[in-house]
C-alpha positions in Angstrom: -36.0 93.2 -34.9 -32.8 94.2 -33.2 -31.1 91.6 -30.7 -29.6 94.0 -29.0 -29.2 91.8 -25.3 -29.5 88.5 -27.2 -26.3 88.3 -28.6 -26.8 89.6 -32.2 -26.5 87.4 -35.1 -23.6 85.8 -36.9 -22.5 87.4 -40.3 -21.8 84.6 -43.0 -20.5 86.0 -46.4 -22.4 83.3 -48.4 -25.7 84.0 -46.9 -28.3 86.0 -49.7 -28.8 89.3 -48.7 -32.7 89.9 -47.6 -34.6 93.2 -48.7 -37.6 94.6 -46.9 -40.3 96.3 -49.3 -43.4 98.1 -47.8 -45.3 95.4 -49.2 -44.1 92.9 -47.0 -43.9 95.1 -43.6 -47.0 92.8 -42.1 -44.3 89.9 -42.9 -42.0 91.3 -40.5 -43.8 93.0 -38.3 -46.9 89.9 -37.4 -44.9 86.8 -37.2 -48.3 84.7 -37.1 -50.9 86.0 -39.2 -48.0 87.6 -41.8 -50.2 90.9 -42.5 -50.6 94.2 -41.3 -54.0 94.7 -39.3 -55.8 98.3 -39.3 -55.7 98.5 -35.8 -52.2 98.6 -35.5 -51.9 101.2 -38.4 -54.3 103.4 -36.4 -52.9 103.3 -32.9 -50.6 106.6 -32.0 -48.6 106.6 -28.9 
């Protein structure tokens, strides 16, 4: 998610870094039901 017109957010050295894997795009992506559903993989714009 980018906050571009939000104000960003605030960069604090002793914060742990967060790394995204491919296994855990539905995390990211579908704040509710945390998954990714096929629909959304077979939708082309």
């Amino acid at each position: 998610r980018l906050e571009t017109y939000a104000g960003g957010y605030e960069y604090f050295p002793d914060v742990p870094l967060r790394e995204w894997t491919a296994d855990k795009a539905g995390e990211g992506i579908f704040y509710y039901t945390k998954e990714l559903n096929e629909r959304f993989l077979n939708v082309l714009t």
